[in-house]
N, CA and C atoms as an extended XYZ file, in Angstrom:
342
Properties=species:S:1:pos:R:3:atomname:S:1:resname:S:1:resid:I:1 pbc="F F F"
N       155.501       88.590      103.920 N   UNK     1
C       155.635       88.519      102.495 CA  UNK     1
C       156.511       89.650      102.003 C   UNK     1
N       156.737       89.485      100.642 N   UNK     2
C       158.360       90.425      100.405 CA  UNK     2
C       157.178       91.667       99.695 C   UNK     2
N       157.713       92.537       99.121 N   UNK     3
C       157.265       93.417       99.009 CA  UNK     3
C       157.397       93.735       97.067 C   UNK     3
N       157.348       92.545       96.608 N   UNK     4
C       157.179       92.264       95.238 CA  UNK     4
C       156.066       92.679       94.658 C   UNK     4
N       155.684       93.378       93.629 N   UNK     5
C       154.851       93.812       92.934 CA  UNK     5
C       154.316       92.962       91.926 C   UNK     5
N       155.041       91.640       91.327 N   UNK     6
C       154.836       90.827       90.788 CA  UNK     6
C       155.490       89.125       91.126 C   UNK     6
N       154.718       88.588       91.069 N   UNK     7
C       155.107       86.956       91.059 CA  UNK     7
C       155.817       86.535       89.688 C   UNK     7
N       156.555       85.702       89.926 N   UNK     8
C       156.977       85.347       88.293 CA  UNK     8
C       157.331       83.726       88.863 C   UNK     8
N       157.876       82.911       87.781 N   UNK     9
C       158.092       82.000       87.929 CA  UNK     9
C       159.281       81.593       87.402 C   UNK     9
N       160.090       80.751       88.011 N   UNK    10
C       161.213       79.908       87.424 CA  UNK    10
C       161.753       78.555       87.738 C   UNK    10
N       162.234       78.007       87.153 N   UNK    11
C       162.658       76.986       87.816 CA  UNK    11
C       163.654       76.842       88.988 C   UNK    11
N       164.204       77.458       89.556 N   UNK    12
C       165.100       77.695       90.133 CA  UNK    12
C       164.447       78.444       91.692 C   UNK    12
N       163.325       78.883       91.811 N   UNK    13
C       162.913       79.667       92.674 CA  UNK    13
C       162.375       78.805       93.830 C   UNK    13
N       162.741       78.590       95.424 N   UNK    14
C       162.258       78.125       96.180 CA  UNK    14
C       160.778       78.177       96.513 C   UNK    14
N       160.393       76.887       96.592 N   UNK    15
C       159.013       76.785       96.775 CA  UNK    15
C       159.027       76.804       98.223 C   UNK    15
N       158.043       78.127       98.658 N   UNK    16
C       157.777       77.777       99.997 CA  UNK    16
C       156.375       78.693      100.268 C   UNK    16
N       155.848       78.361      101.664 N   UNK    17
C       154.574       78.471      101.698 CA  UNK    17
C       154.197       80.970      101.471 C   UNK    17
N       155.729       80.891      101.897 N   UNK    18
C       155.622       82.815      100.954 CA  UNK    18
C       155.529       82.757      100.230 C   UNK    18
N       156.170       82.130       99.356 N   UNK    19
C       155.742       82.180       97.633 CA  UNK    19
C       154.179       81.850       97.267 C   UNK    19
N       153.484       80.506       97.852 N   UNK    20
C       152.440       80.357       97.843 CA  UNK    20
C       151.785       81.601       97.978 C   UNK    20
N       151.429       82.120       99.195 N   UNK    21
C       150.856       82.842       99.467 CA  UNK    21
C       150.745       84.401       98.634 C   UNK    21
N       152.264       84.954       98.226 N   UNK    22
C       152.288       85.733       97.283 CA  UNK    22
C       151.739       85.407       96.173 C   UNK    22
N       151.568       84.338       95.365 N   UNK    23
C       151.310       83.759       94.596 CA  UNK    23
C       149.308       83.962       94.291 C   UNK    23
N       148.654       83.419       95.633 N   UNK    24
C       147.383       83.864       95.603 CA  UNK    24
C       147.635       85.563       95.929 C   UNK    24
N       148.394       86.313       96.362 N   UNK    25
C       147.944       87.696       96.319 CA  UNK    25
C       147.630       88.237       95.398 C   UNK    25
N       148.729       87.632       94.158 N   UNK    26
C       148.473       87.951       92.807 CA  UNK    26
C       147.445       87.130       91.855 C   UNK    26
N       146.486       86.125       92.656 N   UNK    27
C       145.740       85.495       91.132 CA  UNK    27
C       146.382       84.693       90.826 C   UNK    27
N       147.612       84.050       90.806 N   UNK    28
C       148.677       83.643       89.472 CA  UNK    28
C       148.622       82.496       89.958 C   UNK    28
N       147.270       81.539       89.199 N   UNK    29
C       147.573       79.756       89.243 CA  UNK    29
C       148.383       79.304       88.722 C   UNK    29
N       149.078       79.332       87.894 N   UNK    30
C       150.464       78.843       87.216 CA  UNK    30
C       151.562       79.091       88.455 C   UNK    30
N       151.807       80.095       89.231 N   UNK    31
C       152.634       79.688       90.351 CA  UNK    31
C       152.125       79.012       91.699 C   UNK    31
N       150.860       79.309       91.660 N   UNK    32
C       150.138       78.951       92.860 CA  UNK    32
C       150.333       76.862       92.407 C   UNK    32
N       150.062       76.474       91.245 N   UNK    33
C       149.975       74.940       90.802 CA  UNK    33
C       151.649       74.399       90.642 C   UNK    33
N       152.542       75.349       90.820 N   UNK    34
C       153.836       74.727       90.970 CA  UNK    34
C       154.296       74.812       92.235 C   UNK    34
N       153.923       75.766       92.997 N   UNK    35
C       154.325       75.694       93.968 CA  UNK    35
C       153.499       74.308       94.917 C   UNK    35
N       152.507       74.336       94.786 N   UNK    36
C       151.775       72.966       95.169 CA  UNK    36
C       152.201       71.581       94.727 C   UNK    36
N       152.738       71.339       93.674 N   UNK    37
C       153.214       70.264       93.179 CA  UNK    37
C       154.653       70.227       93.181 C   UNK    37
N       155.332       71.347       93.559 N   UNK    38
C       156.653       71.039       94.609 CA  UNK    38
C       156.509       70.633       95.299 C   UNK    38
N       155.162       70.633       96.497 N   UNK    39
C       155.420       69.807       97.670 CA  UNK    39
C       154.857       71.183       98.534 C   UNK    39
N       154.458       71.921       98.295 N   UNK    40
C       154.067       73.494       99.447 CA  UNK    40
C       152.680       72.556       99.921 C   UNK    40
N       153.062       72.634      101.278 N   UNK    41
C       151.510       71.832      101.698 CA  UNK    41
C       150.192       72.675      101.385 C   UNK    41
N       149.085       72.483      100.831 N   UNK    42
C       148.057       73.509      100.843 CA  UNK    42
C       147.470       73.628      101.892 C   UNK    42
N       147.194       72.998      103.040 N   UNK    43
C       146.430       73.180      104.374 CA  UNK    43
C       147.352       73.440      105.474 C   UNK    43
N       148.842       73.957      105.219 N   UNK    44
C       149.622       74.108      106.458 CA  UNK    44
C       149.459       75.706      107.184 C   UNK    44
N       149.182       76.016      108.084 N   UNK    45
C       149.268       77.374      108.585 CA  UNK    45
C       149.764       77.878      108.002 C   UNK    45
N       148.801       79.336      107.761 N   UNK    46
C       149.640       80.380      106.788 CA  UNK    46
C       150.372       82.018      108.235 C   UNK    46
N       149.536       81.568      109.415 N   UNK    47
C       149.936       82.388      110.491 CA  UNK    47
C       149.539       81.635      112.324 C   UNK    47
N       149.985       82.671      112.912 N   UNK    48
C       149.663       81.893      114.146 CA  UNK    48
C       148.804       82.011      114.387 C   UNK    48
N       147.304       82.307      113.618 N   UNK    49
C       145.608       81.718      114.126 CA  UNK    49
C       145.862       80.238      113.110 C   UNK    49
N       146.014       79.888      112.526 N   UNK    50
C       145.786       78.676      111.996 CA  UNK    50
C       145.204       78.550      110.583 C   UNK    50
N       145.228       80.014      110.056 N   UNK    51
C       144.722       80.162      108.695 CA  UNK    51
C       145.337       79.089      107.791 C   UNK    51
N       144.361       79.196      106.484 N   UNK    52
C       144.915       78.476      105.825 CA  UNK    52
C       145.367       79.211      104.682 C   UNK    52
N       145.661       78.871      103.358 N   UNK    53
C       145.848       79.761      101.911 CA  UNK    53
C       144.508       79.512      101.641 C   UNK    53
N       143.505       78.759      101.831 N   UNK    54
C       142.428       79.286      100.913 CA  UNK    54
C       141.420       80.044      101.978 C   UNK    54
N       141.855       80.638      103.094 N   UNK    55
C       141.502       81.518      103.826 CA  UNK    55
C       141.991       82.746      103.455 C   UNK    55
N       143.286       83.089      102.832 N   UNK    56
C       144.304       83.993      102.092 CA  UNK    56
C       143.326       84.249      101.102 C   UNK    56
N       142.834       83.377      100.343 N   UNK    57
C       142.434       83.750       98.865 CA  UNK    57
C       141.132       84.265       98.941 C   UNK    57
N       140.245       83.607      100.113 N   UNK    58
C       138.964       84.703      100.280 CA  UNK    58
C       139.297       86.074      100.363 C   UNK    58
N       140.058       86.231      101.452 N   UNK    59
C       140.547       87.618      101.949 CA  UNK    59
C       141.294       88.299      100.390 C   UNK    59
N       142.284       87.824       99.473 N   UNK    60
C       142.562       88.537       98.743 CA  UNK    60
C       141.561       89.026       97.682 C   UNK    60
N       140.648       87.604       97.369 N   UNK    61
C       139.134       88.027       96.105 CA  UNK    61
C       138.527       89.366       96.909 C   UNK    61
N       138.132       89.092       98.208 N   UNK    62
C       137.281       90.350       98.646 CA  UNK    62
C       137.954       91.877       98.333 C   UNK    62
N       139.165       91.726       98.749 N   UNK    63
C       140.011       93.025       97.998 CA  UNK    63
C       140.180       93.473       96.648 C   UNK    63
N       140.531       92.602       96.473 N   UNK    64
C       140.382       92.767       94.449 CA  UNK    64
C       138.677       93.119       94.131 C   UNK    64
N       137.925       92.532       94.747 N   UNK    65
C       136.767       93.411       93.887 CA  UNK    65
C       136.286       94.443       94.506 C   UNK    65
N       136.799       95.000       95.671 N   UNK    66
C       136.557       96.296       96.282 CA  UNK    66
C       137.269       96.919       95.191 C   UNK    66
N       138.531       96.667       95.230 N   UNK    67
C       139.399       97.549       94.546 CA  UNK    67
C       138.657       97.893       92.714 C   UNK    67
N       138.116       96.842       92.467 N   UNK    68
C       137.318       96.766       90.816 CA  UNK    68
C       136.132       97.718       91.082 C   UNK    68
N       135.923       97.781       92.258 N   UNK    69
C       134.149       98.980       92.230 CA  UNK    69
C       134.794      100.532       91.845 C   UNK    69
N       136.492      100.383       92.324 N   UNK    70
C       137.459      102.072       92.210 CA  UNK    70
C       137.995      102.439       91.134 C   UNK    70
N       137.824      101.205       90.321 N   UNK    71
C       138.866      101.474       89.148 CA  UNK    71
C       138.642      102.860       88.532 C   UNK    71
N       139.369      103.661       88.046 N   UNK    72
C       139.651      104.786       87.073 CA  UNK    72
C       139.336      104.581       85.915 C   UNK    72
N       138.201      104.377       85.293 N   UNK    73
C       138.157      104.044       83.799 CA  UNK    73
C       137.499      103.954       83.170 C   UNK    73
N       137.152      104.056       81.984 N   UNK    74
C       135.725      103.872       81.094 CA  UNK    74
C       134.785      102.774       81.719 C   UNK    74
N       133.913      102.541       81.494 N   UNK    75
C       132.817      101.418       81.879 CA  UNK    75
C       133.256      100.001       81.466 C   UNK    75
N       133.566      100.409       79.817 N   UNK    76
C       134.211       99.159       79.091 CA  UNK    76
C       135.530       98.858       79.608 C   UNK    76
N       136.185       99.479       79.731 N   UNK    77
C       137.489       98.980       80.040 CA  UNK    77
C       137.525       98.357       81.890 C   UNK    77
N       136.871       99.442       82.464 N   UNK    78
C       137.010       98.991       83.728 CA  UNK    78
C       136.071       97.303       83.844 C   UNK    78
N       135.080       97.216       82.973 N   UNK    79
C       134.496       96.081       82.946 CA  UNK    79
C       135.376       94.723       82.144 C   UNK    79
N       136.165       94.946       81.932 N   UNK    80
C       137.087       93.912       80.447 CA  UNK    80
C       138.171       94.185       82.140 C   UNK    80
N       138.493       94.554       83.154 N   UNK    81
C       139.152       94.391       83.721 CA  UNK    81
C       138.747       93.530       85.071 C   UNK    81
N       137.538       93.968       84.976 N   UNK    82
C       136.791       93.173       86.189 CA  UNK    82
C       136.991       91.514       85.783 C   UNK    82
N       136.646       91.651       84.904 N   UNK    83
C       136.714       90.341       84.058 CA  UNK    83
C       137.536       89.369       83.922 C   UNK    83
N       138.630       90.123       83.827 N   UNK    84
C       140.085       89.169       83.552 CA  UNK    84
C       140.481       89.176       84.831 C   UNK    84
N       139.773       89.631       86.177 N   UNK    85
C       140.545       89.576       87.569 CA  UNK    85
C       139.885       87.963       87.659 C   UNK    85
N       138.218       88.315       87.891 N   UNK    86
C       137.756       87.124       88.085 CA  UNK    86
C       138.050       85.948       87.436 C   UNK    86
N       138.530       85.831       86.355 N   UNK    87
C       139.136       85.037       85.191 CA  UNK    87
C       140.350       84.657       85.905 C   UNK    87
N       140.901       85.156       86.389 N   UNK    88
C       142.151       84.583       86.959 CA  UNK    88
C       141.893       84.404       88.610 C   UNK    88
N       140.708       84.936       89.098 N   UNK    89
C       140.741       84.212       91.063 CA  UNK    89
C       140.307       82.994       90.438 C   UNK    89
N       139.218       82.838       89.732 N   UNK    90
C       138.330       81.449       89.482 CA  UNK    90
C       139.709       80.429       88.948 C   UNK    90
N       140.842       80.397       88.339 N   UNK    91
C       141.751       79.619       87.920 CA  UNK    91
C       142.526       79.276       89.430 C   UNK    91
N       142.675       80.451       89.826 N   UNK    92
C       143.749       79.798       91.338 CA  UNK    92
C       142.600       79.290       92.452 C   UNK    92
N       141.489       79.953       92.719 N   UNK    93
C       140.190       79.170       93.294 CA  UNK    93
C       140.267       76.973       92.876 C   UNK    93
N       140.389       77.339       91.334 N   UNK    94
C       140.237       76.051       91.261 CA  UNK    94
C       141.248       75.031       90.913 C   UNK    94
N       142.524       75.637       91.379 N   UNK    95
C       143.537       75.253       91.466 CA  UNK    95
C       143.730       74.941       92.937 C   UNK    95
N       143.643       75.457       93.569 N   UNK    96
C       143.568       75.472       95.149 CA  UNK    96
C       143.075       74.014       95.524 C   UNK    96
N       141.710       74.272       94.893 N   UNK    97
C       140.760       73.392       95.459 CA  UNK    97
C       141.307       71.672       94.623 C   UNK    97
N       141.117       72.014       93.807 N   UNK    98
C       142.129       70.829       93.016 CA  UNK    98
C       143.427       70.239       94.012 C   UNK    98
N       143.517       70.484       94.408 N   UNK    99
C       144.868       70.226       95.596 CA  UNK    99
C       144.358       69.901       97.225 C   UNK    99
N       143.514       70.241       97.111 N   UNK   100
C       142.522       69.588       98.702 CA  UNK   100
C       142.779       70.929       99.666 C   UNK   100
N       142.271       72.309       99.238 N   UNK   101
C       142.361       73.211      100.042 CA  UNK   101
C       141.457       73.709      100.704 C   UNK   101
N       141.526       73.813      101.880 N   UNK   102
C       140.210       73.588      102.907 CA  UNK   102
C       140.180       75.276      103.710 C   UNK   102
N       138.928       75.892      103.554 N   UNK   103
C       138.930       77.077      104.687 CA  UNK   103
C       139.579       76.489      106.370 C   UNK   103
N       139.846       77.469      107.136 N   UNK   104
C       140.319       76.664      108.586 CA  UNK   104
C       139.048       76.729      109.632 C   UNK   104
N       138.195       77.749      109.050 N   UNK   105
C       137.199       78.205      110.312 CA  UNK   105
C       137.546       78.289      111.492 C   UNK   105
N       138.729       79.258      111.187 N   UNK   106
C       139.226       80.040      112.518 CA  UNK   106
C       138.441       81.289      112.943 C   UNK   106
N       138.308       81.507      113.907 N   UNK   107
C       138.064       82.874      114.656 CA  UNK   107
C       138.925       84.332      114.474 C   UNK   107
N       139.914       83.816      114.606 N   UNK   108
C       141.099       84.623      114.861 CA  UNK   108
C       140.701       85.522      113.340 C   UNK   108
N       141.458       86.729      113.355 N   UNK   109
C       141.447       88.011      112.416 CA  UNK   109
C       142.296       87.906      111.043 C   UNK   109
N       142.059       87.602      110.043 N   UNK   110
C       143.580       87.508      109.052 CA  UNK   110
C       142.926       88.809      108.495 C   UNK   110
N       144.554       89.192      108.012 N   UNK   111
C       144.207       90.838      107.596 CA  UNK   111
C       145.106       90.472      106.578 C   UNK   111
N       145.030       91.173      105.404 N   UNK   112
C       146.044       91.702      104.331 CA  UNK   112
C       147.121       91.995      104.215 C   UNK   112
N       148.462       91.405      103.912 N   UNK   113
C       149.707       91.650      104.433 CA  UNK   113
C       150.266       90.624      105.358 C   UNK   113
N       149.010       89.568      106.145 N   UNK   114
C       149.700       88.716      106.737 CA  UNK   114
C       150.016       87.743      105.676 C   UNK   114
């Protein structure tokens, strides 16, 4: 994956299963639901164990709310942030799934960055 700090969207931008995948790194169902309805298969290997993207998206939710127990910040704010993360996994969660996206129940290790 490229080393983008943000996903964005355009018309013009190749749909392919990196973008997907960047796409759940960031939460962002609006690219995650175009890139799927370009044609990005949702159950095609995302590496050579056989992962899938909604094997990606477990692995990225579990990070994001580690990362929400660290936040720097008032109670309120860090909580109004927790909030709007889950607010946006639960949209690409059910965007995913809306598209027929299946865990792989692989063995093999997916780590962060793959």
């Amino acid at each position: 994956m490229g080393n983008c700090a943000m996903v964005y969207s355009d018309d013009f931008s190749e749909l392919t299963t990196e973008r997907l995948c960047e796409a759940v790194q960031h939460m962002n169902a609006t690219e995650v639901e175009r890139c799927l309805e370009g044609g990005v298969p949702v159950n095609h290997p995302i590496d050579r164990y056989g992962h899938t993207i909604l094997d990606k998206f477990a692995l990225e939710h579990a990070a994001m709310l580690e990362q929400a127990l660290h936040i720097k910040a008032q109670p309120k704010e860090a909580t109004t942030h927790l909030l709007n993360m889950q607010e946006a996994a639960a949209q690409t969660l059910k965007t995913l799934v809306e598209y027929g996206a299946t865990v792989s129940a692989q063995s093999g290790t997916l780590k962060r960055g793959v």
